[in-house]
N, C-alpha and C positions, 0 to 999 in steps of 0.2 A: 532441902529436898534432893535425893537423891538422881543425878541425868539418867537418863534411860539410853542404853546400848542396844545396839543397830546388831544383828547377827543375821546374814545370810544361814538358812537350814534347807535341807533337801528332803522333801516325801513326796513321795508316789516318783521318786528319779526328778524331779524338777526343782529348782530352788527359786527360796521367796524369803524374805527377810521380815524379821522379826522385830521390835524394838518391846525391851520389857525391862523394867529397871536390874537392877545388880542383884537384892535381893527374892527378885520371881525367877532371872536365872538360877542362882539356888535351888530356889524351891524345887525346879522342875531337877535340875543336879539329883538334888537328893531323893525324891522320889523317883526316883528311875534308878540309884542305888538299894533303896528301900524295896521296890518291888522285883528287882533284876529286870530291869527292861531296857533297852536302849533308846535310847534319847529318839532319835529318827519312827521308830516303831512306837512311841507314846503320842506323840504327833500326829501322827498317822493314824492314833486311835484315832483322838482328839476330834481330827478334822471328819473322819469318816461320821461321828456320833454327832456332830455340831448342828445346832440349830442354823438354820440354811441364814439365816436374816443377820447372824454374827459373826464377825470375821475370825481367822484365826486364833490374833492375838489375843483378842477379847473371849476366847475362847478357853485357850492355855490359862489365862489370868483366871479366871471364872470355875475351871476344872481344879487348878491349883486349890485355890479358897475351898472349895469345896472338899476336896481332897483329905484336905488338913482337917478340917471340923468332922470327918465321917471318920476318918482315924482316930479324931481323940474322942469323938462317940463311942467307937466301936472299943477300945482299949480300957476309956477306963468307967465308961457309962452302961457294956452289953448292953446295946437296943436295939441288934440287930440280930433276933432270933435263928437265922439262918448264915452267921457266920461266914457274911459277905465281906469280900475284900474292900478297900478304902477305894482301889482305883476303882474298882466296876461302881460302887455305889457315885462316885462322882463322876464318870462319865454318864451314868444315870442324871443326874444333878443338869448338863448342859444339853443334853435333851431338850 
């Protein structure tokens, strides 16, 4: 099993540290290439859309998962009549 790394990040101007394994840093890497967003500003969604009772991490973790399954819905399934973006429908998702 992969250890999980510790990463101080900063939103909303304050920092607070993270621990997410190697491959959910990825994750988040690439979707933030994938959608042009900056890594700070996806967090930030993240945290403002979060269900109050789940911390961050478990947030990012849970948005991630999410992420991935409505992309590869939306790409190669069309189930999404209204040609919703992967990130909005999974911020939708940690709601």
């Amino acid at each position: 099993m992969a250890s999980l790394s510790n990463r101080v990040v900063t939103i909303y101007n304050r920092k607070t540290s993270m621990r997410l394994a190697p491959a959910e840093w990825k994750a988040i890497e690439t979707i933030c290439e994938r959608e042009n967003i900056k890594r700070k500003n996806l967090l930030e969604l993240i945290d403002a859309n979060r269900d109050e009772k789940m911390g961050l991490t478990s947030s990012v973790r849970l948005f991630s998962l999410i992420y991935y399954i409505k992309s590869t819905q939306l790409k190669y399934y069309n189930t999404d009549k209204n040609n919703s973006s992967p990130i909005i429908e999974a911020i939708k998702g940690i709601i």
